[in-house]
Each structure stands twice: as C-alpha cells, then as structure tokens.
C-alpha positions as CSV (number, residue, x, y, z in Angstrom):
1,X,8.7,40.4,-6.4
2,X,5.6,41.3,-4.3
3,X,4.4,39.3,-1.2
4,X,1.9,39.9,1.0
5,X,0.5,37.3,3.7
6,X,-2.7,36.8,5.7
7,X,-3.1,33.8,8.4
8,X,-5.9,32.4,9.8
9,X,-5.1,29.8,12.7
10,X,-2.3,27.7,10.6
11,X,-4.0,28.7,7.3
12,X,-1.3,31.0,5.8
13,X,-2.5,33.0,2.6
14,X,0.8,34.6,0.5
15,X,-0.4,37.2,-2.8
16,X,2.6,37.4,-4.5
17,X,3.6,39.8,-7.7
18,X,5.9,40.1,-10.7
19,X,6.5,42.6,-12.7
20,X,6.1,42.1,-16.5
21,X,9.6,43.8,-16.9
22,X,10.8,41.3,-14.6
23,X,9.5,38.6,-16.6
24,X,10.8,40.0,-19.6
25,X,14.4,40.6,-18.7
26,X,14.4,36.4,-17.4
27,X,13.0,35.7,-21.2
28,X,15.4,37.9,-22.7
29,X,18.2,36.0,-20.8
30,X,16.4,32.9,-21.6
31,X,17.3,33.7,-25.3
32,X,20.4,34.7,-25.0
33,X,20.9,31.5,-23.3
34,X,20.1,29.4,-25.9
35,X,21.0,31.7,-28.9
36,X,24.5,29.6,-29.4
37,X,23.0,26.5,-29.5
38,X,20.7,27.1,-32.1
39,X,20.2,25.8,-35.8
40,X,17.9,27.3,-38.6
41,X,17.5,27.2,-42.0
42,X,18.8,30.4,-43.5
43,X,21.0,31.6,-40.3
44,X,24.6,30.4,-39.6
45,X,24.9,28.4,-36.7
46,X,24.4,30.8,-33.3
47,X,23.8,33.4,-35.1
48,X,19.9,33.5,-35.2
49,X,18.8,37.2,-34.0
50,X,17.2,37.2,-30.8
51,X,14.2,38.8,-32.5
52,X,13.4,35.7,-34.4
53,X,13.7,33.8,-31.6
54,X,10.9,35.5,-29.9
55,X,8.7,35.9,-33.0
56,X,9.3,32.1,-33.1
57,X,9.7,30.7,-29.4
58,X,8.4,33.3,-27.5
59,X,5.6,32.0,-26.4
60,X,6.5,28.9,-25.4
61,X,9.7,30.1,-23.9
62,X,8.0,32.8,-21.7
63,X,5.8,30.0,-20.6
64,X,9.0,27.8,-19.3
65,X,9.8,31.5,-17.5
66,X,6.7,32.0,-15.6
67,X,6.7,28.4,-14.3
68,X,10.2,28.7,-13.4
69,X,9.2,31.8,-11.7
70,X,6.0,30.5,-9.6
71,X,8.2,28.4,-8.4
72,X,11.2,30.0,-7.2
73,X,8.7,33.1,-5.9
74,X,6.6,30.4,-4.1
75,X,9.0,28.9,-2.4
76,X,11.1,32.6,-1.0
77,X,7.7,33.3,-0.2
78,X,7.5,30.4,2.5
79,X,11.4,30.6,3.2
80,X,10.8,34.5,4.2
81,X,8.0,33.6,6.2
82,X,10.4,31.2,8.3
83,X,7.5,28.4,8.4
84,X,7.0,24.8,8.1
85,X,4.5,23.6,5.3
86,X,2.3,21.2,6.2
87,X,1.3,20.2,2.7
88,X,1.9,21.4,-0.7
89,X,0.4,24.9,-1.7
90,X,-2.6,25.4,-3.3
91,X,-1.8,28.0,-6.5
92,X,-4.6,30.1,-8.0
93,X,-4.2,32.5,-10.9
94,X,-5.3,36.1,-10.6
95,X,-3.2,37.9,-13.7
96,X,-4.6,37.0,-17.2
97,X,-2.1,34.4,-18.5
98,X,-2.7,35.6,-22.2
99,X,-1.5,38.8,-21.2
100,X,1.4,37.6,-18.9
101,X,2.2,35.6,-21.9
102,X,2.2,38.8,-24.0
103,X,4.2,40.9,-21.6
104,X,1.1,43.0,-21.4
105,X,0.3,42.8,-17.5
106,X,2.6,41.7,-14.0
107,X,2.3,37.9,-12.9
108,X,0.0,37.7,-9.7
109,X,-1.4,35.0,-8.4
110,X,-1.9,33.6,-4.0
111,X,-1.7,30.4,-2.9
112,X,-2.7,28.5,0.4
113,X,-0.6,26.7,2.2
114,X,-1.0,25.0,5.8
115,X,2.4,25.0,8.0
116,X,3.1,22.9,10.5
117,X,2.3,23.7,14.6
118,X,4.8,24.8,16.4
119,X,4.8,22.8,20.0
120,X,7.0,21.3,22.2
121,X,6.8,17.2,22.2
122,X,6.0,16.3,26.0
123,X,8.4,14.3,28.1
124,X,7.5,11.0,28.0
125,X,10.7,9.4,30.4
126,X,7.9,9.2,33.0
127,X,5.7,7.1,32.1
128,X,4.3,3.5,32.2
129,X,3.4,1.3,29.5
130,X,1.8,-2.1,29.5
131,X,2.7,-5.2,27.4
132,X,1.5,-8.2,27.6
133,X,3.2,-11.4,26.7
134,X,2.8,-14.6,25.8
135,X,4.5,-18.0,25.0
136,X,4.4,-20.9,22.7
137,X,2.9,-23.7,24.8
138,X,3.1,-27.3,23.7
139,X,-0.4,-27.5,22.7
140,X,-0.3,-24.6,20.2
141,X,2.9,-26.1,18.7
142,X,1.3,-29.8,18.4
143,X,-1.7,-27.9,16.9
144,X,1.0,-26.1,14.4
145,X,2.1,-29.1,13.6
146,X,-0.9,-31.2,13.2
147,X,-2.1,-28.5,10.4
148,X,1.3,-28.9,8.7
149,X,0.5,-32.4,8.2
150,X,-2.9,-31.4,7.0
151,X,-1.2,-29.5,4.3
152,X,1.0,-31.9,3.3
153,X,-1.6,-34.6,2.8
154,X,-1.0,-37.9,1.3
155,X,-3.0,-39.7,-1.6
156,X,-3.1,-43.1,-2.0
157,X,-5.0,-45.5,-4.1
158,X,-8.9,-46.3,-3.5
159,X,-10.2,-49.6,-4.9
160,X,-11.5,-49.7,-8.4
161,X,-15.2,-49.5,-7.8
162,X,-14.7,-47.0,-5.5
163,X,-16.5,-43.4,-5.9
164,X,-14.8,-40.3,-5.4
165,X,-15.8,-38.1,-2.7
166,X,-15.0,-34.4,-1.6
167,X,-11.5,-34.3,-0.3
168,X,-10.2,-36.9,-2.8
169,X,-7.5,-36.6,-5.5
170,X,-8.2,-37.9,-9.0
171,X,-5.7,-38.5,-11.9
172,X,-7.5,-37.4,-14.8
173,X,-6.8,-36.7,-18.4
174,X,-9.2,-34.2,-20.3
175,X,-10.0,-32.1,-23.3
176,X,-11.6,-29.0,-22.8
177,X,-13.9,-27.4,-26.3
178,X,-15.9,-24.7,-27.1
179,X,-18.7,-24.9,-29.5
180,X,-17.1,-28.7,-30.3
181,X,-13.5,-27.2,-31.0
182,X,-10.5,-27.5,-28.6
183,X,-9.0,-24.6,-27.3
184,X,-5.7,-23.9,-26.2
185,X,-4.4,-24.5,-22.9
186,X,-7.8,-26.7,-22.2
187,X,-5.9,-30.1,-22.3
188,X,-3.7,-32.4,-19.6
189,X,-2.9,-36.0,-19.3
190,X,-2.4,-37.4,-15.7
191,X,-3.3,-34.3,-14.0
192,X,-3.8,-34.5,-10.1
193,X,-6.9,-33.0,-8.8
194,X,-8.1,-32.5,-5.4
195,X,-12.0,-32.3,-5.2
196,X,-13.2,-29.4,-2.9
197,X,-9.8,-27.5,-3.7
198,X,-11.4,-25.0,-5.8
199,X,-8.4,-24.9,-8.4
200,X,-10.4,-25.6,-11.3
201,X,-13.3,-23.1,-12.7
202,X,-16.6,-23.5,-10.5
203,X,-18.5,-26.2,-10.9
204,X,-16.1,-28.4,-12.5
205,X,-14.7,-30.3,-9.4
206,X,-18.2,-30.9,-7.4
207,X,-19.2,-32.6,-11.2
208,X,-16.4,-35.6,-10.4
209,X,-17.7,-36.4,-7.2
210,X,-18.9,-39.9,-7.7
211,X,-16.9,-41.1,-10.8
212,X,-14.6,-44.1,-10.3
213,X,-11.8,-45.3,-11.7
214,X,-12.4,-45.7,-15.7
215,X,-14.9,-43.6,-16.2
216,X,-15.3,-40.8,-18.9
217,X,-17.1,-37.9,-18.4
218,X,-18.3,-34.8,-19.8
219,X,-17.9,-32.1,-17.7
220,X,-19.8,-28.7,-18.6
221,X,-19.0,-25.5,-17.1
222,X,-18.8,-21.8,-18.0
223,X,-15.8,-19.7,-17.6
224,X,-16.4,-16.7,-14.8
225,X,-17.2,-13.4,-16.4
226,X,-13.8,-11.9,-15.6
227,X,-11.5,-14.5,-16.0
228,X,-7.8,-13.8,-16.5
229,X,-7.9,-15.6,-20.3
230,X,-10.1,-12.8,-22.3
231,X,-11.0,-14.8,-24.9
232,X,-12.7,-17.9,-22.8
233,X,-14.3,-15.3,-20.1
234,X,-18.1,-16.0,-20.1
235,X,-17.9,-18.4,-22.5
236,X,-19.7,-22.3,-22.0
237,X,-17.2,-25.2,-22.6
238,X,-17.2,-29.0,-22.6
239,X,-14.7,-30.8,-20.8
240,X,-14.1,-34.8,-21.9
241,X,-12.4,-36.4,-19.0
242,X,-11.3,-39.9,-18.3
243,X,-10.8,-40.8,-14.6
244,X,-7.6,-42.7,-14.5
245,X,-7.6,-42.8,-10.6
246,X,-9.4,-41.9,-7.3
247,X,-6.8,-41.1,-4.3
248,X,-8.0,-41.5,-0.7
249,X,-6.3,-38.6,1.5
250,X,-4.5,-40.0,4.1
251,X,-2.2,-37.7,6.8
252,X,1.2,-38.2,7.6
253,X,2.6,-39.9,10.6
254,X,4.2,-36.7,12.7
255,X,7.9,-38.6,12.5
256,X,11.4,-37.4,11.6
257,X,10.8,-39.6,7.7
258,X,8.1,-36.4,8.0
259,X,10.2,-33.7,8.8
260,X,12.9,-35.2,6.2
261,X,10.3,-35.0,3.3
262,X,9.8,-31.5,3.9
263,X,13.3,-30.8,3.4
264,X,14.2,-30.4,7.3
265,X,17.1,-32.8,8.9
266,X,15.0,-33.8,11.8
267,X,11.5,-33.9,13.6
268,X,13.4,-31.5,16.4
269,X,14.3,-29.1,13.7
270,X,11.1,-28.7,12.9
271,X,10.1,-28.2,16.1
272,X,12.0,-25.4,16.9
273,X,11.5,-23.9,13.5
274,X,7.5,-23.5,14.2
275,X,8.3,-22.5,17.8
276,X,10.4,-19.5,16.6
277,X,8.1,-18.6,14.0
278,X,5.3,-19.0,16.2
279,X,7.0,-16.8,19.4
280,X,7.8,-14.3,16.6
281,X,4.0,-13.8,15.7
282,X,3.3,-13.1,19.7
283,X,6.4,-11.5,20.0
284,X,4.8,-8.9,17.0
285,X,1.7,-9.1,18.7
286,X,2.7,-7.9,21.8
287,X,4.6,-4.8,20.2
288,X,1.6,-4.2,18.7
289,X,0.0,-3.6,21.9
290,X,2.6,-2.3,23.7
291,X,2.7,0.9,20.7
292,X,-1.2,1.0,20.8
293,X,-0.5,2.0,24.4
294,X,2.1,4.4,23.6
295,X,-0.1,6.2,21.4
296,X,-3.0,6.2,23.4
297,X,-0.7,8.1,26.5
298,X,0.9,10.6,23.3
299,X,-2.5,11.4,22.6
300,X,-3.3,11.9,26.4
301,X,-0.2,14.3,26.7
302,X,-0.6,16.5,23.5
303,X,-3.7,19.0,22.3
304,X,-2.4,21.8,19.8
305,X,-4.1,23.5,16.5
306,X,-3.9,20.8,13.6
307,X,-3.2,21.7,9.7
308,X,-7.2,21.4,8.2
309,X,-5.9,20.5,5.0
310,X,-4.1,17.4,6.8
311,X,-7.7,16.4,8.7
312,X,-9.6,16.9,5.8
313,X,-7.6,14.7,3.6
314,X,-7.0,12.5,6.5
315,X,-11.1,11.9,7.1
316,X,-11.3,11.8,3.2
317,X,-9.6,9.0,2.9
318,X,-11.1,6.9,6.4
319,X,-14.7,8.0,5.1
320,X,-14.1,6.6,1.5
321,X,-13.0,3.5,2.9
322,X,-16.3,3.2,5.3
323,X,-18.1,3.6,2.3
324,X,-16.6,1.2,0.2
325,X,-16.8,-1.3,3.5
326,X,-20.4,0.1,3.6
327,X,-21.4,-1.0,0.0
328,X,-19.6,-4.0,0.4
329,X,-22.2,-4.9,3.7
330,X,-18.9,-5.0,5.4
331,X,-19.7,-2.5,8.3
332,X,-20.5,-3.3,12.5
333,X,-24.0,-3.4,13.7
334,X,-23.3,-0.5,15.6
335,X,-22.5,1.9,13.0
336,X,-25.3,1.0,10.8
337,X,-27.3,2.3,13.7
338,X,-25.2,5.8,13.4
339,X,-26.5,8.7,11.1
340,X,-23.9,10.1,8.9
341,X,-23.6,13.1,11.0
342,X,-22.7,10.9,13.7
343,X,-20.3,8.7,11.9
344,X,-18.8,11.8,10.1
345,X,-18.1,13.5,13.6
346,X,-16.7,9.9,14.9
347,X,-14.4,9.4,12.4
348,X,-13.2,13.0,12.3
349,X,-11.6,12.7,15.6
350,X,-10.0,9.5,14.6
351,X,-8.5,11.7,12.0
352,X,-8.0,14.2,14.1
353,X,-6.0,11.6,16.1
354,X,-4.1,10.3,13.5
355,X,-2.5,13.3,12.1
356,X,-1.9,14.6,15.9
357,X,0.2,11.5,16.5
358,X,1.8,12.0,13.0
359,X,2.7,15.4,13.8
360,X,4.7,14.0,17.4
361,X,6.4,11.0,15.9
362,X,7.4,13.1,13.5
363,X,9.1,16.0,15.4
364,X,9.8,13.8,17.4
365,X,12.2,11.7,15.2
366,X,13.2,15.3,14.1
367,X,14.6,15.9,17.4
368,X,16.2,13.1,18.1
369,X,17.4,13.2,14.6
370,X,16.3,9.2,13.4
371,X,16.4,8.3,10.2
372,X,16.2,5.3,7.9
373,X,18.7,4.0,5.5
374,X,18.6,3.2,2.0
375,X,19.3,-0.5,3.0
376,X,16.2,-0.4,5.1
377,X,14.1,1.2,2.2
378,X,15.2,-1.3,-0.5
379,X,14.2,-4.3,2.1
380,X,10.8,-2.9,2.2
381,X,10.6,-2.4,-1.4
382,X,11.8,-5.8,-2.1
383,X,9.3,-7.3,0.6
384,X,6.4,-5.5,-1.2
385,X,7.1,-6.3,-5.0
386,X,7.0,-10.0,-3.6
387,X,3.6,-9.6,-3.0
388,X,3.0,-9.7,-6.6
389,X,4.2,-12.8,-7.9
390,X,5.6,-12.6,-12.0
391,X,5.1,-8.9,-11.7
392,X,8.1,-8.1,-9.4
393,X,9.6,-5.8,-11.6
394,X,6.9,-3.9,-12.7
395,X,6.2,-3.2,-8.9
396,X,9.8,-1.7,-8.9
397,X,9.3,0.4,-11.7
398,X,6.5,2.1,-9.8
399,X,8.0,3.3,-6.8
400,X,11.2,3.8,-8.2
401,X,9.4,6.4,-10.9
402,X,6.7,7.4,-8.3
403,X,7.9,9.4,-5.2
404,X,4.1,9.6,-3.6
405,X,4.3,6.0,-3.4
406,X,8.1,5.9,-2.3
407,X,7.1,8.5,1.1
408,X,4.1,6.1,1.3
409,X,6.6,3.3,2.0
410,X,8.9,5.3,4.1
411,X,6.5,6.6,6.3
412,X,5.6,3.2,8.3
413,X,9.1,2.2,8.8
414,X,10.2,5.9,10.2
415,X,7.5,5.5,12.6
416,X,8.8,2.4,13.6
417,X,12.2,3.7,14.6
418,X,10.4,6.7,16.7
419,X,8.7,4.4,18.1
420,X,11.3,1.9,19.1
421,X,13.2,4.9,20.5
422,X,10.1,6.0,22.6
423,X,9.3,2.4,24.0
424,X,13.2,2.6,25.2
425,X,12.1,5.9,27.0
426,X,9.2,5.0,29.2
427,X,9.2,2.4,31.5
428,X,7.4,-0.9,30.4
429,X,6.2,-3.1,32.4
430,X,5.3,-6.5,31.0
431,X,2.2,-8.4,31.6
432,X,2.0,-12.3,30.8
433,X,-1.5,-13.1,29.3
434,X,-2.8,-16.4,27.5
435,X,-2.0,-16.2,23.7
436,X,-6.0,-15.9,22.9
437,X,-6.0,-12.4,25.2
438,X,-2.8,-11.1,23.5
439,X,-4.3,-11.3,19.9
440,X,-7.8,-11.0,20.9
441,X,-8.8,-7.4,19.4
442,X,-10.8,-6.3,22.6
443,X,-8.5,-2.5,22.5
444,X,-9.0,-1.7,18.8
C-alpha cells in the first residue's frame, strides 16, 4: 500500500495505492480459503481446482477483496496519520474497476475526510452561572386542580324537550352507509358523544346540535381525504342516528369523593401529587436556563477551526427545517424581512455554534471520561417507542437495527451527563423569579 496526504485547514486529503499483485495474492488466499468447503457437480468434495474457482467466482470474489481492502487501507491510512475523524470519509474511485476487477491495473482511489481540532477545553471552575427558580404557589395548584376537574367532567341528564348544545354529551345509536349500504365498523348502540370534542369525522358533531331526546337523524358527512381506513377516505356517507339522550356537563365538586374517583386515597394526595409534578416542570425549566447559560459562557471561552463538513451538514439540516417552517407560513415577522443571504449567514453561525459546543461537551466528557450505561439507553428507548401507541415494537426494531438512529438517541443524554458535571464546576448562583419569567422564552 501507497499513501500520500494533503491538508488544507482540517480538510485532510489521503491517495492511497494497491498493487494488482497485492490484490491478487488476497484473492488467491481467498480461494484457498474456501476451497474445502466447497461442493460441485463433477468434483469430489474440497477438491475443486483453484482454477475453476476463479473462472467461476472470480469476479465476484475479487470484488469481496477490494472492498475488504478499501477498508482496511482506509482506515491505516487515518491510524498512520495519528488523527481524529470528524465524520466518515468521502471515497472516490480513480483506478478503472473493470480492470482492478481483471487484475489488469493497481487499486487507487483518495478520500476526504475532516478530523477533529485539536484544543484544549478552557477551565471553567471560575465562573458564574445564573438560575432562576421558582415555586408552586397555591394559586397555580388550585388552577391545576380546577382544570383536572375540567377534564373529568360530569354528564347528567337534560329534560326531554331539551336541545343539545356545544359542550353536551349525547347517547346515540347510529348506522353509518355508503351509497345506501352499511359498511363496516360504521355502527354503535348507546355510544357517548361529546359535541365540540372533535372525535367524530368533521362535520358530524356540529350536525347534532339542536336534536333532543327521541329524535332521528340523518347525518351526512364525507370522510377526510387521508383518513386512516383506505377504503372510506374521500368517500360521502349517511349516518342514521337516533338521539337516546342529551347530557348537560356539569364539574365536579373539588372533595376527597373527587380525588377517590380518580383512583387517589385522598384530596391531600392529590394535592401533593400535582405540586410534585408541577415543581418538577419548574424544576426542568430552570435547568434549562441554567445550561442555556452555560453554553452561552462555553461559547464565550472557546474560538478554534471547525470540521466544514460538520457546519455544512449542520446548516443543511437548520435551513431545511426554516424552509419547511417557511412553506408552512410558520416563520417570525422578522425573518420574513431578511433576504436569504442574510438568513443563510444568520443561521450559519448558529451552526457554527452548535457544532463548537458539540466539539467541547464532547472532549470534554472525553476527559473526564463520562459515559452512559446501557440501562440509561434502554430507558430512553423505552420512553420513545411509547410515543407511538400499538406500534411499540416496531419502534424497537428500528433503533435496534439502525445505529444512526441509536447515536441519535445517545447523543442528548451524553450531553446531559457533561453537562451535569460542568454545572457542578462553576459556581451557580440561584435567582428566584415568578413562574411566568422562568418559562417565558425572552433568552431563546
């Protein structure tokens, strides 16, 4: 093997080249390798000649030798350089595969490949971060509280001649059909439906305001274009319902026959329950700001030459998702007043930022040699699957099969550890604010 290297900045540029007799002898061993274990018509087990294995599989066997050998001469090539990659290398052909394939002309090819800066992480034992904090008053928990009851609405009866308004429940028993016929899974008896809730298909619900008790009607609607049954998307239906009975919604008395019906021993219980979760939403809120600051003084205290390839993809990704916010009308008066050029350079240095940081946490946690369990990664797996309800499993699969996605999930809870350690290394000085100013987004 061949190597020759050119650097630009942290741009590294390796040629590398190997000789066909090189590649030859690795086939020929390949060969012999498998010889033994080889069965074909007309030869005795293990004995097929070498010869008419490469008239056979030589091709395809000299094909498993040069990818074998990219990557074992790809990877001395960085090792003998004694350098850090920064991403994976970019391989580009030079030699005529046909030929290489032959054994008619040497293996050569370069690659790019961005290593990692080499800089010293400042000390940060020196300085001062802020946090502010906040606490669960009594009004925010009687607010809490009040909402729970809002969610856990009674119905009870309305009088016969009574009309049904938004925010009612009626019992109802219907028949849904298309083109006259009933189709499947469009039928119920004594089915409770609030009005306003927007769990039926649209249009459906506003339709029974105003029926009473006793009264049939038909119901006509049209199934969204992309709804999750295929074969009733887009299509118009008929719905024949009979209103059995209109509910009034009335909220629960606050009282420990409350607390006992949501499965809780006593009104205190519940109390505290909502005050822990709600100091544990400040609590995270506060963290938040107090590792916004911490960034903002790592950033102060760094400035060295970042990997491009790192930037680049790093602004790729922010800009695609300004565009899609863009198209979706989703972006601040003040950037719509931007030209690209300007956003382009504004987000650049948010990239710029974001990798720089990535880079310090990360030899950072080097350093100080953090790392994350297994126990730590399955939590975080098992916390993300359950954000897909009946599909739990198939969410496994993925990042069990998919190792891009598996660092994805790694990443934010390393970070997390480096930067648990660093907010136990500078001095932080705590700041009591109202609970609006700690999750107001004024620093973002």
């Amino acid at each position: 093997m061949e190597c020759t290297e050119t650097s630009d900045g942290l741009s590294r540029m390796y040629k590398v080249k190997v000789p066909a007799s090189e590649l030859k002898a690795r086939l020929d061993a390949r060969i012999e390798e498998i010889r033994p274990q080889m069965r074909l018509k007309g030869f005795r087990p293990g004995k097929v000649p070498a010869s008419h294995v490469r008239k056979m599989f030589g091709q395809s066997l000299m094909g498993e030798v040069i990818e074998a050998v990219m990557k074992e001469t790809s990877e001395k090539a960085i090792t003998d350089a004694d350098v850090r990659p920064a991403s994976q290398p970019d391989m580009h052909m030079e030699s005529d595969m046909e030929k290489v394939i032959e054994g008619q002309e040497d293996l050569a090819y370069h690659m790019h490949v961005d290593i990692m800066p080499d800089f010293e992480p400042a000390d940060m034992s020196g300085i001062t971060i802020k946090k502010p904090v906040a606490e669960v008053d009594d009004a925010q928990l009687e607010e809490t509280l009040d909402q729970v009851a809002e969610n856990n609405m009674k119905f009870e009866p309305r009088g016969k001649t009574a009309k049904a308004k938004d925010g009612d429940a009626v019992v109802i028993d219907f028949v849904g059909k298309i083109d006259g016929e009933p189709f499947e899974g469009g039928a119920a008896e004594g089915h409770t439906l609030v009005l306003g809730s927007g769990s039926f298909i649209p249009g459906f619900e506003e339709q029974l305001v105003g029926t009473k008790t006793g009264e049939q009607k038909d119901v006509e609607v049209t199934f969204p274009e992309q709804y999750q049954a295929e074969h009733l998307a887009g299509k118009a239906a008929v719905f024949e319902v009979k209103v059995n009975e209109v509910r009034a919604p009335k909220k629960p008395d606050i009282d420990e026959e409350f607390a006992k019906g949501l499965g809780i021993d006593s009104l205190e219980e519940l109390k505290t329950m909502l005050k822990t979760q709600l100091q544990q939403e400040l609590d995270n809120a506060s963290r938040a700001k107090a590792k916004r600051h911490l960034l903002d003084a790592l950033d102060e205290k760094h400035d060295f030459d970042l990997p491009p390839k790192m930037v680049d993809m790093e602004f790729d990704q922010i800009w695609q998702q300004l565009q899609s916010e863009m198209d979706a009308g989703r972006v601040s008066d003040e950037d719509k007043e931007k030209s690209e050029d300007e956003l382009k350079d504004e987000y650049r240095k948010i990239a710029e930022r974001r990798v720089r940081l990535g880079l310090v946490l990360a030899e950072i946690g080097r350093i100080q040699e953090i790392k994350i369990s297994e126990q730590e990664v399955q939590q975080a797996l098992i916390r993300e699957a359950q954000r897909y309800p009946g599909q739990e499993r198939q969410v496994l699969e993925f990042f069990q099969k998919n190792e891009g996605a598996m660092a994805q999930l790694r990443a934010p809870i390393y970070e997390d550890k480096v930067v648990d350690h660093l907010l136990e290394t500078v001095k932080v000085e705590e700041e009591k604010v109202s609970r609006e100013e700690l999750l107001s987004d004024d620093e973002e």
